[in-house]
C-alpha positions as CSV (number, residue, x, y, z in Angstrom):
1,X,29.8,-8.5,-15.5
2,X,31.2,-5.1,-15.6
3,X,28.9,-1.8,-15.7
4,X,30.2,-1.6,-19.1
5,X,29.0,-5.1,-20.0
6,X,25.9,-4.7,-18.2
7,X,25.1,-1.7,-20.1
8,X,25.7,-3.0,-23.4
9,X,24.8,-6.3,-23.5
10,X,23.3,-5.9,-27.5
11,X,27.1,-5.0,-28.2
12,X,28.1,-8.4,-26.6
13,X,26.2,-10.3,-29.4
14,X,28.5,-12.3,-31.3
15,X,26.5,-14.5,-34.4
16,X,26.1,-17.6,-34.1
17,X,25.9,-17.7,-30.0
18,X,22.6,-19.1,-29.0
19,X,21.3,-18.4,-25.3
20,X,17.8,-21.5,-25.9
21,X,17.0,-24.6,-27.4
22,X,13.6,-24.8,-29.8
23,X,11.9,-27.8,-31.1
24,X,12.4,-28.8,-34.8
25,X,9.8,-27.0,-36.8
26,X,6.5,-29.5,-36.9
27,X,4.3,-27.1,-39.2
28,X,4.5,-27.4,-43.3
29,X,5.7,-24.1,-44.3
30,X,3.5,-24.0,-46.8
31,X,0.8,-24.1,-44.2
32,X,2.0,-20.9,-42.1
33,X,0.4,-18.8,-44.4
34,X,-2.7,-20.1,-43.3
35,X,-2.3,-20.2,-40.1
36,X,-1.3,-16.7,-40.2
37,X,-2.0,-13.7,-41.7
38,X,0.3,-12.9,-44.2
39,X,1.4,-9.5,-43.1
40,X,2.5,-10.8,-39.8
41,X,4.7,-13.4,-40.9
42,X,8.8,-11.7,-40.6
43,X,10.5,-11.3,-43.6
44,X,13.6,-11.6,-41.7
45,X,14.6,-12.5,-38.2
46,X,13.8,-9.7,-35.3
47,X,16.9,-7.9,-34.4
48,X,17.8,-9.5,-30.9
49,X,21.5,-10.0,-29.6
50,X,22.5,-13.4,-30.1
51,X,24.8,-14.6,-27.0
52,X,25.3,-17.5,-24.7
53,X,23.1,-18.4,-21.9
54,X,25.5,-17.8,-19.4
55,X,25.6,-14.1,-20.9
56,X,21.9,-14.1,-20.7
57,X,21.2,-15.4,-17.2
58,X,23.9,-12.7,-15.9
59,X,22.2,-10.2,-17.6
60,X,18.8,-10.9,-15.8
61,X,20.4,-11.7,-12.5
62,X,22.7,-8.5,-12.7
63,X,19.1,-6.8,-12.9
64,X,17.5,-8.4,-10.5
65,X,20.0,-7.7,-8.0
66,X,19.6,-4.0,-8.3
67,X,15.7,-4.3,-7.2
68,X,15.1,-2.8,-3.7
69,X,12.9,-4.7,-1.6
70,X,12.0,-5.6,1.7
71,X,14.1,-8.8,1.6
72,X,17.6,-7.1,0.4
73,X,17.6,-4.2,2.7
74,X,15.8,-1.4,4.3
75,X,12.4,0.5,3.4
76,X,11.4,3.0,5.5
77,X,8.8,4.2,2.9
78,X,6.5,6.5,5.5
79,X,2.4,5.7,4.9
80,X,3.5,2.1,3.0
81,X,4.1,0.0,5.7
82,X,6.9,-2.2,3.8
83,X,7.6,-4.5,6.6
84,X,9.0,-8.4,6.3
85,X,6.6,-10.9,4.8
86,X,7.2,-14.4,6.5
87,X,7.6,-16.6,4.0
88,X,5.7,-19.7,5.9
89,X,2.7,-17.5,4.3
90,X,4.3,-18.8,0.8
91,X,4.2,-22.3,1.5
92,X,0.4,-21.8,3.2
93,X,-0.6,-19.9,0.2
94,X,1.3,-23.3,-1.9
95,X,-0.8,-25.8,-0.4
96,X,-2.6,-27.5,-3.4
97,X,-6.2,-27.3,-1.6
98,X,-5.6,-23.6,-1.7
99,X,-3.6,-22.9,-4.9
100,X,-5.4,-25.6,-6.7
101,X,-8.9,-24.4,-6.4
102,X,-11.6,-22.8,-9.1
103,X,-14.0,-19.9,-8.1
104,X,-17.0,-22.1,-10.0
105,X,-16.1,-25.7,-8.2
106,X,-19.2,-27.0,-5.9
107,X,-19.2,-25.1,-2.6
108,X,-19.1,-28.2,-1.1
109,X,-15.4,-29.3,-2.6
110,X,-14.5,-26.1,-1.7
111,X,-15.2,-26.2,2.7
112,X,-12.1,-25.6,3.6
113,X,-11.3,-22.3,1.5
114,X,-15.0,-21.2,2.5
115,X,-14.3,-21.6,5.8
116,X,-11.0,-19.6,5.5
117,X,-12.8,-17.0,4.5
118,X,-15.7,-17.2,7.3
119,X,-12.7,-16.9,9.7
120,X,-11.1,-13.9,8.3
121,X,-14.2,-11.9,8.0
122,X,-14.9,-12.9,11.5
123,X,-11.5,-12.1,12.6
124,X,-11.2,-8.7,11.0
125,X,-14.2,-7.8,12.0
126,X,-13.5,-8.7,15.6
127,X,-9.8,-6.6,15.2
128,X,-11.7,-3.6,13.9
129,X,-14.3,-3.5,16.3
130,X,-17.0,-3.9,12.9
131,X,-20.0,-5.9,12.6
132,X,-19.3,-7.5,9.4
133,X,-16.8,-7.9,6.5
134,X,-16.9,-8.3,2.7
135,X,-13.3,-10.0,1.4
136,X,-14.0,-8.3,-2.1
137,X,-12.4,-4.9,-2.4
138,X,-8.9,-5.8,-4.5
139,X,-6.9,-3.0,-2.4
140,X,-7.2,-0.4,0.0
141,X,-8.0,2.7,-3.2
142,X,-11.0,-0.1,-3.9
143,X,-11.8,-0.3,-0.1
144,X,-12.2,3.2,0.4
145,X,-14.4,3.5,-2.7
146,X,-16.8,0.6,-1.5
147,X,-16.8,2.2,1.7
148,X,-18.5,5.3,0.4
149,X,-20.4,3.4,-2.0
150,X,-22.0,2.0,1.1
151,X,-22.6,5.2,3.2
152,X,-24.0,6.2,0.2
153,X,-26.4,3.7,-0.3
154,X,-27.5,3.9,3.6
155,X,-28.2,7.3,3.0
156,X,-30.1,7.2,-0.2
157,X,-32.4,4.4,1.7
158,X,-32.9,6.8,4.0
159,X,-34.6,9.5,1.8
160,X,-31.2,12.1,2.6
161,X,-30.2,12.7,-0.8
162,X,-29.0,16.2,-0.2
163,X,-25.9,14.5,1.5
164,X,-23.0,15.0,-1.4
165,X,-20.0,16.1,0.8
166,X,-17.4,13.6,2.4
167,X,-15.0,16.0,4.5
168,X,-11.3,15.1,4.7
169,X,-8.5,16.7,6.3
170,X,-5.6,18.5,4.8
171,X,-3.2,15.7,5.9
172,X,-4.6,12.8,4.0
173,X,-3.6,10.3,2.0
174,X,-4.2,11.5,-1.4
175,X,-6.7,8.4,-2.4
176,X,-9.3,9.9,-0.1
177,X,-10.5,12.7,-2.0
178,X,-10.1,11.0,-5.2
179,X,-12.3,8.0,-4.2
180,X,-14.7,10.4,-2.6
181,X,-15.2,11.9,-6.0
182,X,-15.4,8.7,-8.2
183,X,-18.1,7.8,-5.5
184,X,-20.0,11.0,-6.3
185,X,-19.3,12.9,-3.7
186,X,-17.6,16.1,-3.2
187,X,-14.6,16.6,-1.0
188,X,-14.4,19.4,1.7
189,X,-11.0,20.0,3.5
190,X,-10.9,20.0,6.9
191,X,-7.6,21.6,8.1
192,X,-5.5,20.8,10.5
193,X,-4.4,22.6,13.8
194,X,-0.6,23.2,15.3
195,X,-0.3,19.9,16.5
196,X,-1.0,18.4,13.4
197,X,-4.6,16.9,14.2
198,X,-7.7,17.5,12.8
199,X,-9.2,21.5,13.8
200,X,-12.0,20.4,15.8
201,X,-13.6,23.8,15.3
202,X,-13.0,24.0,12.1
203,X,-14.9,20.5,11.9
204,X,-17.7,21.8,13.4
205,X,-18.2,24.7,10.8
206,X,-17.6,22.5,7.4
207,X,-19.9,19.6,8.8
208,X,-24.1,20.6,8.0
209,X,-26.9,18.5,7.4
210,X,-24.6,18.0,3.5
211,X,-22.7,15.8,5.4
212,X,-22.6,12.1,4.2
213,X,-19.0,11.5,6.0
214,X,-15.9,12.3,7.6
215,X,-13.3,10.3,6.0
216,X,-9.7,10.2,7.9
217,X,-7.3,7.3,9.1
218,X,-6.0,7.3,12.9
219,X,-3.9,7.9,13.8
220,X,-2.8,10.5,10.9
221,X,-1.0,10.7,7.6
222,X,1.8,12.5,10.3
223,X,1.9,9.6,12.4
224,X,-0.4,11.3,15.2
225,X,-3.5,9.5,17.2
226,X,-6.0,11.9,16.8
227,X,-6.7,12.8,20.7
228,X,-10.3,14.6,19.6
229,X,-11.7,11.5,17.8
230,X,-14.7,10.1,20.6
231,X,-15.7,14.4,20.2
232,X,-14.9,14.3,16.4
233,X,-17.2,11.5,15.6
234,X,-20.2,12.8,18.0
235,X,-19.9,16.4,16.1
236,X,-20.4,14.1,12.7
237,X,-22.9,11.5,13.8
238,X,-24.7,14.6,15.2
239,X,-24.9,15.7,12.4
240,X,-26.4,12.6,10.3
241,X,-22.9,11.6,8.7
242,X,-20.9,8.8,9.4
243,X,-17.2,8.2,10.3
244,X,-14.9,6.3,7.5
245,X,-11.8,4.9,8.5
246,X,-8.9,4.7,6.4
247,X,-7.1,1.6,7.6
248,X,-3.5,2.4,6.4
249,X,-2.0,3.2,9.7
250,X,-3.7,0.2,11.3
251,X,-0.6,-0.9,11.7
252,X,-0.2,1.5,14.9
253,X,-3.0,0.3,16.9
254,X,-3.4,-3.2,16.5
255,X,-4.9,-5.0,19.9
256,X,-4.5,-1.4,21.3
257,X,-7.6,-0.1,20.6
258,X,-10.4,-0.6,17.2
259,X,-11.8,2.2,14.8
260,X,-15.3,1.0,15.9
261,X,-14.9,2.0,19.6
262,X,-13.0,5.2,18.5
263,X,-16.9,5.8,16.9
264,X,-16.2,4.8,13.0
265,X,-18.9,2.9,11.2
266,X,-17.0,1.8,8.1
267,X,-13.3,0.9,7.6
268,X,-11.3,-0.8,5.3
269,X,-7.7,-2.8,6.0
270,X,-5.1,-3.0,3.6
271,X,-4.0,-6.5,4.3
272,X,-0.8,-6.2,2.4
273,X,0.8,-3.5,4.6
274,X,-0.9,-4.2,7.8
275,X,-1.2,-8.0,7.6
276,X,2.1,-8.8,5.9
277,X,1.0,-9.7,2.4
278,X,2.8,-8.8,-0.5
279,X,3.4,-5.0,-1.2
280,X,4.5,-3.3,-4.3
281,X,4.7,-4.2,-8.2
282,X,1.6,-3.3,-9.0
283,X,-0.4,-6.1,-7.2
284,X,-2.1,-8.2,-6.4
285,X,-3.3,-6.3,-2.9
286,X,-6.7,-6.6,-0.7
287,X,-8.7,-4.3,0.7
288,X,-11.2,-6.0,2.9
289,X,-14.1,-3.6,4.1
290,X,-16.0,-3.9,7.6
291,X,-18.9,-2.3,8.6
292,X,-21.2,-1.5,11.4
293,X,-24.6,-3.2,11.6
294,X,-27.1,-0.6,10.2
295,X,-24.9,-0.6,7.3
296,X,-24.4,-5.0,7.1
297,X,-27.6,-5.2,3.9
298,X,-25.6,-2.9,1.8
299,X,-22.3,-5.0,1.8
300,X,-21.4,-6.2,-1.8
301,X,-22.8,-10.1,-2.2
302,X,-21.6,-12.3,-1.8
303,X,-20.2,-13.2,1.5
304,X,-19.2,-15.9,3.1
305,X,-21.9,-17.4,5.5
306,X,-22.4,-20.6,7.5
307,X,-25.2,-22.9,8.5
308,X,-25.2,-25.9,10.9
309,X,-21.6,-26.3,10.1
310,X,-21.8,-26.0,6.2
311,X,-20.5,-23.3,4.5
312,X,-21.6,-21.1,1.1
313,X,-21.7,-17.8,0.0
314,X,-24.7,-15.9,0.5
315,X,-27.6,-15.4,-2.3
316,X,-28.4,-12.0,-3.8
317,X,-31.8,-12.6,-2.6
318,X,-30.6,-12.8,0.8
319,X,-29.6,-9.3,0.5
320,X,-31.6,-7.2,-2.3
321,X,-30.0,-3.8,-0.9
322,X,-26.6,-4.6,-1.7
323,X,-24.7,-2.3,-3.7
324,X,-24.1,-5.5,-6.3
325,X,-20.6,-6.9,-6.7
326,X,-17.4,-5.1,-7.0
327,X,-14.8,-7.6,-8.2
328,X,-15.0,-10.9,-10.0
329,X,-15.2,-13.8,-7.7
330,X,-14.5,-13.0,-3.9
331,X,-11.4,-10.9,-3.5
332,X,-7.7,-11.9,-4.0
333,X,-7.9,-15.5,-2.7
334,X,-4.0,-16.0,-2.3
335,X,-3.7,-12.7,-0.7
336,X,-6.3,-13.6,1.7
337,X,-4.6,-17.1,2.8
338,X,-1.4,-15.6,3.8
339,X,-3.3,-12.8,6.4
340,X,-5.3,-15.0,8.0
341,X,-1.8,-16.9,8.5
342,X,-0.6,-14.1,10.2
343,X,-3.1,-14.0,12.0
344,X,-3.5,-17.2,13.3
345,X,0.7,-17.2,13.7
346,X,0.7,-13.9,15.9
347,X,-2.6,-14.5,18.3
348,X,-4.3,-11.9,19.7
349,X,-0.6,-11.4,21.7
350,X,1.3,-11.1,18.9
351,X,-1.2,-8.8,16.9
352,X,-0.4,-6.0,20.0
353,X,3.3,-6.6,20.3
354,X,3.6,-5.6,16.6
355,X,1.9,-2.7,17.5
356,X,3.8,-1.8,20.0
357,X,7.2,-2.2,18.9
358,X,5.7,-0.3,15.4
359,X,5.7,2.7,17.4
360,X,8.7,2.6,20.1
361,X,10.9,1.8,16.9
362,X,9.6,5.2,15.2
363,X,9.7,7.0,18.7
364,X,13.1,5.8,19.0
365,X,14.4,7.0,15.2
366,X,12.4,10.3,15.7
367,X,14.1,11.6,18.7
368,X,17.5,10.7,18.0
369,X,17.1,12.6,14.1
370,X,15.0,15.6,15.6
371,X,18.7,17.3,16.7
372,X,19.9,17.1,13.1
373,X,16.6,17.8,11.0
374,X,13.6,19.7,12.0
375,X,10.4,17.7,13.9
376,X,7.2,20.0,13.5
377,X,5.5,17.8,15.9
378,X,6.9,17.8,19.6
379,X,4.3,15.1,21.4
380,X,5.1,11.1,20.7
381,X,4.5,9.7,17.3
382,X,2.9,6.2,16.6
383,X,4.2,3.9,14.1
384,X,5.7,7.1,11.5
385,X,7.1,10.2,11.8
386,X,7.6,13.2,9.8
387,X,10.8,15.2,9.4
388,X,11.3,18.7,7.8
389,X,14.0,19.5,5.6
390,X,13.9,23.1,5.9
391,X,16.7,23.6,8.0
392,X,19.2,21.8,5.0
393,X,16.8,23.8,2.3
394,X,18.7,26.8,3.9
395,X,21.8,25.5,3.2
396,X,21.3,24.5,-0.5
397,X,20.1,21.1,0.2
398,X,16.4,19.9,-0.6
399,X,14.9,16.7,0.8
400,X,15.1,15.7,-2.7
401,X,18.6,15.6,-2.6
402,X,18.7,13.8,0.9
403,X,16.7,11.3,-0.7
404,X,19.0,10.6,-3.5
405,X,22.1,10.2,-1.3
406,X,20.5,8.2,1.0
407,X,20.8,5.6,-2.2
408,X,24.8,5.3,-1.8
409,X,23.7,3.9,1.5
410,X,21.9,0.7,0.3
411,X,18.4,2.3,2.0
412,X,15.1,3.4,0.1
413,X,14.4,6.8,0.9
414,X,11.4,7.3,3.0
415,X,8.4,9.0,1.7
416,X,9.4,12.8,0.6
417,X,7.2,15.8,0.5
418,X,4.0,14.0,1.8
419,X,1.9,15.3,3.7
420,X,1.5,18.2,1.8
421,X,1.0,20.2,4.6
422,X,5.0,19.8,5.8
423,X,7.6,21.8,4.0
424,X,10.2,19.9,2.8
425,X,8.9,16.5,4.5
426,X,10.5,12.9,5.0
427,X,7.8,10.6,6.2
428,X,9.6,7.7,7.6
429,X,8.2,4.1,9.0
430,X,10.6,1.6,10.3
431,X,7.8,-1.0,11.2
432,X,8.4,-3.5,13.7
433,X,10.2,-6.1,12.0
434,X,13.8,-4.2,11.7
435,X,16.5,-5.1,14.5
436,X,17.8,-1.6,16.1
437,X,21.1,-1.8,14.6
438,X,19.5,-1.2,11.3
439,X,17.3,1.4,13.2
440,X,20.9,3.0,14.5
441,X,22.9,2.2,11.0
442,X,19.8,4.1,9.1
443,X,19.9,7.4,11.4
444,X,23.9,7.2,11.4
445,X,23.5,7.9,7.8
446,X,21.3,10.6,8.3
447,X,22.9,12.5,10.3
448,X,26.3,11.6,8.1
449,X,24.1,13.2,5.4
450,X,23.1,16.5,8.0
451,X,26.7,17.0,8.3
452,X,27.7,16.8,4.7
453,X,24.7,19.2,4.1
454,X,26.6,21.6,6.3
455,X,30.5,21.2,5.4
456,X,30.3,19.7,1.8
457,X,26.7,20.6,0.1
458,X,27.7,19.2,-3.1
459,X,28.2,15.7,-2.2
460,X,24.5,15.8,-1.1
461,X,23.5,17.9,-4.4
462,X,25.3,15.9,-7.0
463,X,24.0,12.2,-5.1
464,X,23.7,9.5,-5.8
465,X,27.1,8.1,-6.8
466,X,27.4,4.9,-6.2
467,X,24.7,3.7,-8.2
468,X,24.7,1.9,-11.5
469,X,23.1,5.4,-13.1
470,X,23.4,8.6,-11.0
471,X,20.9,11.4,-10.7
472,X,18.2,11.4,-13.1
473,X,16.2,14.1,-15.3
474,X,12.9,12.3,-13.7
475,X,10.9,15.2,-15.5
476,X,11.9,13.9,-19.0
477,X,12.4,10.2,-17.9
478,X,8.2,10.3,-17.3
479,X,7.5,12.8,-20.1
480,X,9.9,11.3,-22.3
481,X,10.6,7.4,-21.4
482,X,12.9,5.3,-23.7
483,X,11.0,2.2,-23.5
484,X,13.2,0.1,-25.8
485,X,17.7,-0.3,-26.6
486,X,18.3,2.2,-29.1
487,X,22.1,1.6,-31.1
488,X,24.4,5.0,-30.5
């Protein structure tokens, strides 16, 4: 079907052409009144294009085709971690004793979901270097709230109410402050220093005995391992806060080293950027928090425990501090099933390899583009990067515009202008599941697109082109959407 066709697929209707097949009427007509309200039976037939179901299924699968995802091509989205999700975790996720299950059945015709569970707790905690995990939290935004909710609850318990301040640094992902403040806290910046990590002495002047926590991820929104942290968190503990860790970038530092031996007594993992679940569309995600043990009675109930080989959720009696439930039922069941396939897939081995070829794959794509764009940050990255586009803003060219012709080469654009703290930024992760000639086809085009900035401006200004709709007004398309087909 032709652009044309595509586009105006209303004008293809022809009367008479039927795309479905209903069943003969089987109510009275005279009854439909009573079945429904008067004023919502039609008068006449809703205007929809009448064509043939070849027409239709085209139409859909013309649409379909021109989704981006991680299965039809490359998505360096920076911070996001859009890597390949195996699909054996489909068919584990299938199996009727999994997919087949109620939250309310008897635990005991449940044992072998329970006991999913009981490992996965045990085995993030165990990868984080935490005490104990709650499965709950539906993503990592709900993660980082229940997080706080909990150092907030420890330090109520304690009698230090006067601690309202959760300190976060310039360069973080822009859920932290906001989930500080829904927890009732307020946010104090930390800045950062020329190397892009956290100013340690600037640390030491915002922390004070306000201090409930220091909230970051490590290594950084930049891509940096925070070098300072075993000082960092002995300036907050000092001080009476605690250490929150942001598990985005986990994906840097698996079987390398654990936020609880870098000194952090909370975390949360977002298991589906780390842990290969599905990303994007809105859902359904999971945000499983871990915790140290002074903070274990606080965890939201229930949790999955087990006795003499039986297993059950915990009572609310068996924990009466717990700051209550934050999500119907226990967490995103499915979501859970294919992580803990992961993890049993990769082993301990496999967990660190990940990890490792996370980071040489963005070493690798950093230093070859750092001739052609400009890299604030000299020492090695982990598992992202960030790029400046200031030396193409010169020339006419904003990372906007990069972005946007990066589209007439098949790839999603990485991340633009985050961190805030970069001018002109492209934050790019390549994960470790993309083969180096996609690595090397990726950075050809970017430095295709360098050049062009350089000897034809335009091409990169006027981008994209080869795409069904070129460059958009994106102000009025979100002030202004057209949300339905309108006839010219």
């Amino acid at each position: 079907m032709s652009e044309k066709q595509h586009a105006l697929i209303f004008e293809l209707s022809e009367p008479g052409r039927v795309s479905y097949s209903l069943p003969d009427l089987d109510v009275p007509e005279q009854s439909i009144g009573e079945l429904v309200p008067t004023n919502y039976v039609r008068e006449e037939p809703p205007d929809l294009p009448e064509v043939s179901e070849l027409q239709l299924m085209r139409h859909y699968t013309s649409l379909s085709n021109r989704n981006h995802g991680v299965d039809s091509g490359f998505y360096p989205l920076g911070s996001c971690t859009m890597k390949y999700n195996p699909k054996v975790h489909e068919d584990v996720a299938r199996l009727p004793g999994f997919a087949h299950i109620h939250p309310y059945q008897p635990v005991s015709t449940v044992q072998g979901a329970l006991e999913l569970m009981y490992e996965l707790q045990n085995s993030l905690a165990e990868i984080t270097g935490m005490d104990e995990v709650t499965l709950q939290s539906a993503a990592g935004a709900q993660g980082e709230w229940t997080g706080l909710m909990l150092i907030r609850a420890f330090h109520e318990a304690n009698g230090d109410f006067q601690r309202t301040k959760v300190i976060v640094p310039d360069s973080a992902h822009g859920t932290n402050p906001a989930s500080a403040t829904v927890a009732g806290f307020d946010a104090v910046t930390v800045k950062s220093n020329d190397r892009g990590l956290v100013d340690l002495d600037h640390l030491k002047e915002v922390v004070g005995n306000d201090t409930a926590a220091l909230m970051l991820t490590n290594p950084n929104t930049l891509g940096l391992f925070e070098e300072e942290i075993v000082e960092m968190a002995k300036v907050v503990h000092e001080a009476g806060g605690k250490l929150y860790y942001d598990g985005a970038n986990s994906n840097a530092i698996l079987g390398i080293t654990r936020p609880g031996d870098m000194g952090f007594d909370v975390v949360h993992l977002n298991l589906h950027k780390t842990f290969t679940t599905p990303h994007g569309g809105g859902g359904p995600g999971s945000g499983p928090v871990g915790v140290k043990e002074e903070l274990a009675r606080f965890l939201p109930v229930p949790t999955v425990v087990k006795e003499e080989g039986y297993y059950r959720f915990n009572r609310e009696s068996e924990r009466p501090d717990s700051i209550g439930r934050i999500k119907p039922y226990y967490g995103n069941f499915g979501i859970n099933v294919r992580a803990y396939t992961y993890i049993r897939t990769m082993g301990a081995e496999g967990l660190r390899k990940v990890s490792e070829n996370a980071v040489l794959n963005a070493n690798y794509m950093m230093r070859r583009l750092a001739p052609y764009f400009d890299a604030p940050y000299e020492q090695h990255c982990k598992h992202e990067f960030v790029l400046s586009g200031r030396k193409q803003k010169k020339l006419g060219v904003r990372t906007l515009d990069i972005a946007k012709r990066l589209l007439d080469f098949g790839y999603h654009p990485p991340t633009i202008y985050f961190p805030l703290n970069v001018d002109e930024c492209m934050m790019v992760e390549p994960t470790e599941t993309e083969t180096k000639e996609t690595l090397d086809a990726f950075i050809d085009a970017m430095i295709q697109i360098a050049k062009e900035a350089e000897e034809e401006p335009e091409t990169v200004q006027e981008a994209p082109h080869e795409t069904v709709l070129g460059r958009l007004d994106e102000t009025t398309a979100a002030r202004k959407p057209v949300l339905r087909y309108q006839k010219s």
